[in-house]
N, C-alpha and C positions, 0 to 999 in steps of 0.2 A: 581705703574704704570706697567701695563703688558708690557715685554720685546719685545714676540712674539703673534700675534694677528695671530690668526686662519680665515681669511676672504673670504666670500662664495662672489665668481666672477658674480653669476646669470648664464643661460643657454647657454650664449656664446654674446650676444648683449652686448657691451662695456657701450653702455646708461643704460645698467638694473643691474652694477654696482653701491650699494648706497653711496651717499654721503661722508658716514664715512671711509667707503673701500676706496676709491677710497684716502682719505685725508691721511690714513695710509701707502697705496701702495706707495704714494709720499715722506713719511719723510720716512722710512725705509731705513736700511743698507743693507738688505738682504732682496732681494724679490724671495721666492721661489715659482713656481707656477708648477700646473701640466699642462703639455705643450700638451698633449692628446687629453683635455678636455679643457682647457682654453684658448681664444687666445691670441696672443701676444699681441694686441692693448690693452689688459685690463690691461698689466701691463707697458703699454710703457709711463705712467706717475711718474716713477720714478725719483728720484732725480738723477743728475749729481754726478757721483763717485759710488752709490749702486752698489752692487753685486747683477746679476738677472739671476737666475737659473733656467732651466727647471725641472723636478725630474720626468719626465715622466718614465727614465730609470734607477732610482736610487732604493733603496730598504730601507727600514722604517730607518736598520742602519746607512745607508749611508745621509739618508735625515738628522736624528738629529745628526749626527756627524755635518753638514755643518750649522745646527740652532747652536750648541753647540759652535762651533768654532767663530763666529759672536756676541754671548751672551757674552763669556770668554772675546770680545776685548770691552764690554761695548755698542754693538748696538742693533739694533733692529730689528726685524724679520717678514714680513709679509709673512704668509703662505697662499698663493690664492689656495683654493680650487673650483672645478663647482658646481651651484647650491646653495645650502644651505649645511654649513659642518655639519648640523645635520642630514641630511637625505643621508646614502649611504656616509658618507663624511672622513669613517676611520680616524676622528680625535681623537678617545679616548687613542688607542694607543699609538698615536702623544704624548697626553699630559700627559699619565701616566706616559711616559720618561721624559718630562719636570718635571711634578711634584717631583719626584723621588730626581732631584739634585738640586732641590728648584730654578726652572724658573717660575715667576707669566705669565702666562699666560691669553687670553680672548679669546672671540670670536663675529665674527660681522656678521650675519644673513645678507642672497640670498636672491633671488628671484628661488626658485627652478623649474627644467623642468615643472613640473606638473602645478603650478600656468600659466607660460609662456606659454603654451599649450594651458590652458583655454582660455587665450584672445585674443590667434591668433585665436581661433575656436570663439571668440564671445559666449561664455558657459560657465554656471554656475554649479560649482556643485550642488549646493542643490535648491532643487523645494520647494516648499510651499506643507505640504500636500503629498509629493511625497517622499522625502529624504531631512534629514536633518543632516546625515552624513557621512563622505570623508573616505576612508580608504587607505593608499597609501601601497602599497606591493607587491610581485614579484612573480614570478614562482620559483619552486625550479630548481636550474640548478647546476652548480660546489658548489655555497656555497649552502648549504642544507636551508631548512625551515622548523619549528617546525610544528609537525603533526599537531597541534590545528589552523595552519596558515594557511593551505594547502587553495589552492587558492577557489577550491569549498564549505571550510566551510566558509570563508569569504564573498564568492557568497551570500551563503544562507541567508543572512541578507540584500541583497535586496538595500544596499544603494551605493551611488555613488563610486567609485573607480577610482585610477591614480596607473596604475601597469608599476614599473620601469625593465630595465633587464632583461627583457623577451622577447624580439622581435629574438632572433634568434628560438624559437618555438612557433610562431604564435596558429599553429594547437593546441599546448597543451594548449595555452591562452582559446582559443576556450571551448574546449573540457571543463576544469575544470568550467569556467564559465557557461556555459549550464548542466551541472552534478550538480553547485549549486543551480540549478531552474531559471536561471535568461533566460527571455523570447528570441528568436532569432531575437525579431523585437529591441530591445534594443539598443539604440541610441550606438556606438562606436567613440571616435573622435583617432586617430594617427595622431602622431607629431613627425615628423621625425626632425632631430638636430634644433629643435626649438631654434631662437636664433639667428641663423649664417644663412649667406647669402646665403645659399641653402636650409632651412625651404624647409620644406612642412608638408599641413596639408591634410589630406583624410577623409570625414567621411563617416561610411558603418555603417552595422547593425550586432551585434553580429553573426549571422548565416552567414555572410560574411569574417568575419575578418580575419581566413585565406588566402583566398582568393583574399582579398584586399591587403594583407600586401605584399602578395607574386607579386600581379600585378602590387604593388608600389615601388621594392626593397627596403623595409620595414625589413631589416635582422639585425640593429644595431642602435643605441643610437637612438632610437625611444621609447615614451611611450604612454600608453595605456589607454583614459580616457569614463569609464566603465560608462555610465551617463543614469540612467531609468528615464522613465516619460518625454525625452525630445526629442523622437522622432516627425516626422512630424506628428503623430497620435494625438498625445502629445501636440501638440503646442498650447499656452494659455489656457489650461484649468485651471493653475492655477497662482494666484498673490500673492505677498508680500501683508502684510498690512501695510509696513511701510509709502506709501503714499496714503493708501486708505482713501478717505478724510472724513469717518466715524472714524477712527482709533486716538484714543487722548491721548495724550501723554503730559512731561514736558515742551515739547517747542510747542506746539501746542494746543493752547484751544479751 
């Protein structure tokens, strides 16, 4: 049995914490969350006695010193991370330390901004025929990006995109995306702290998105979802076959 569970909070709505999460956050001895990003109501189902820590101002050593200390008296550890701790969720570090002094470790899968985005805008990434795949990725800014990522060669393949950490240069979103070929009428959705009780959602068209972001104070935990083929030009031209009542399958004859 893993000691400390690594578990993704979802984008900030307390309801789009799952099941499992939420069942771990409550038996744990030690709920450590990041207080930046995640709110307090996600982890206010703690048990009576746990220790619950914010680690918004702590630093990797100081975070597993206060895991390590908690594991040594025999408890258990829920590490609430935002989103999904697989995406942007710096847990690998987390656990090569655990692993290191022989801590079993897991981890329990979000609901990540990108997803939550989607269904506040009523948008799908993939169109039939249009795109049939998602690419989630960022601008280069403080942490660098591998020149093979760079945001315009990504562009150039044309399929749907959720670019995280890049809303304090819009302009550069912009620029890189249209440098990949991707067209200016190009559906864009922003989703500003998707999640939390000041959401907003904006949608504009690539050749605006500067423009938009800067008109929406759009400068922070906002992402970016890059979707062709689903502008208003765009609309129905194309369908799933999964209930098109030609379409025949195992459960349908």
């Amino acid at each position: 049995m893993a000691q400390v569970c690594f578990i993704g909070a979802g984008p900030g709505d307390p309801e789009l914490l799952t099941v499992k999460g939420r069942r771990l956050i409550g038996e744990a001895d030690l709920v450590l969350y990041a207080g930046s990003l995640v709110p307090a109501e996600v982890v206010a189902g703690a048990k009576e006695g746990a220790k619950v820590a914010d680690s918004a101002s702590m630093s990797l050593e100081q975070t597993h010193a206060l895991i390590m200390e908690t594991v040594r008296a025999g408890g258990t550890v829920a590490r609430v991370h935002t989103g999904d701790p697989a995406l942007y969720g710096a847990i690998r570090e987390q656990m090569a330390l655990l692993e290191a002094e022989g801590v079993p470790c897991a981890v329990v899968p979000g609901v990540t901004a990108g997803f939550a985005a989607a269904a506040a805008a009523g948008r799908s990434y993939t169109v039939p025929e249009v795109t049939q795949t998602l690419i989630f990725t960022r601008l280069e800014g403080r942490t660098p990006v591998p020149e093979r990522e760079a945001l315009r060669k990504l562009a150039a393949h044309g399929s749907a995109m959720c670019i995280y950490l890049s809303a304090g240069d819009p302009e550069g979103v912009q620029r890189e995306l249209l440098a990949g070929g991707l067209d200016a009428a190009t559906l864009v959705v922003m989703a500003y702290r998707v999640g939390w009780p000041d959401e907003k959602v904006v949608e504009t068209e690539l050749g605006r998105l500067a423009v938009s972001a800067r008109e929406s104070g759009f400068t922070r935990q906002t992402v970016f979802l890059v979707l062709p083929g689903q502008g208003r030009a765009d609309a129905g031209t194309a369908r799933s076959l999964l209930y098109d009542e030609h379409f025949r399958h195992m459960y349908r004859k």
